[in-house]
C-alpha positions as CSV (number, residue, x, y, z in Angstrom):
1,X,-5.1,-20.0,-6.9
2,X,-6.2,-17.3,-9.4
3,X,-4.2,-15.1,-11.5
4,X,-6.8,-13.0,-12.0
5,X,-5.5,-9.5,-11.6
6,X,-7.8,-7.0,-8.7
7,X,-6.9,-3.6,-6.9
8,X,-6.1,-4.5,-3.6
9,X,-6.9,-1.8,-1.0
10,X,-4.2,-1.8,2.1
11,X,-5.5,-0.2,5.8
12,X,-3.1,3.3,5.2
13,X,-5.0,3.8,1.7
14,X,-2.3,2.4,-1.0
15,X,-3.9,0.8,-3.8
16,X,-2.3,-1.7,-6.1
17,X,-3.2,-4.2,-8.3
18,X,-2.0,-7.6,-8.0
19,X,-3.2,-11.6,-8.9
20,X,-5.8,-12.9,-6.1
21,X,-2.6,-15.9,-5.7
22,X,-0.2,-13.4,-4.6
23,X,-2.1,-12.5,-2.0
24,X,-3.7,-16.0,-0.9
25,X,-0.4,-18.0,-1.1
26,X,1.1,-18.9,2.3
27,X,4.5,-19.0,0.0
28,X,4.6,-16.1,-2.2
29,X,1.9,-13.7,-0.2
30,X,2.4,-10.0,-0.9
31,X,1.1,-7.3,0.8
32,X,1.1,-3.6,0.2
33,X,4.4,-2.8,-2.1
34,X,4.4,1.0,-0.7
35,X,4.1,0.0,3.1
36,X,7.2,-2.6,1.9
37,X,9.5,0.0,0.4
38,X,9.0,-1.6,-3.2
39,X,7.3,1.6,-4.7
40,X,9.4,4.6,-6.2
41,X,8.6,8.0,-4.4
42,X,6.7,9.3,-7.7
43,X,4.3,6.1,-7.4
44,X,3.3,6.4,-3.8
45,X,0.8,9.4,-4.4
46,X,-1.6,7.2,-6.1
47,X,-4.8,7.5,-4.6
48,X,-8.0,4.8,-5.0
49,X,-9.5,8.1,-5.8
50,X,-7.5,9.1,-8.9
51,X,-8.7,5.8,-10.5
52,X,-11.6,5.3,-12.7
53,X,-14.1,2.9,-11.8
54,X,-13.9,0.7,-14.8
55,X,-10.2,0.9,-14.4
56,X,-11.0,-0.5,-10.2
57,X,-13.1,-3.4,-12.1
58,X,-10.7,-4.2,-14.7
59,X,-8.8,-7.2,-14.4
């Protein structure tokens, strides 16, 4: 798998950035840490707006 590090876009609009493996790995997938519960309140108004591109193409 790949530790390369992308934003990851989830179907309610959360974005997050984790490695391609985390999200490829029948073991250890993640999905969207705000749909789980795993984001603090101030962290879940983070929009895929707010962010810069070169910050969306940075891994």
């Amino acid at each position: 798998g790949s530790n390369r590090k992308v934003w990851w876009l989830c179907p309610d609009g959360h974005v997050w950035r984790t490695a391609i493996s985390n999200r490829t790995n029948a073991k250890k997938r993640t999905g969207c840490p705000v749909c789980a519960g795993n984001v603090s309140q101030k962290h879940r108004h983070l929009s895929f707006s707010s962010q810069t591109e070169s910050e969306r193409r940075r891994a």
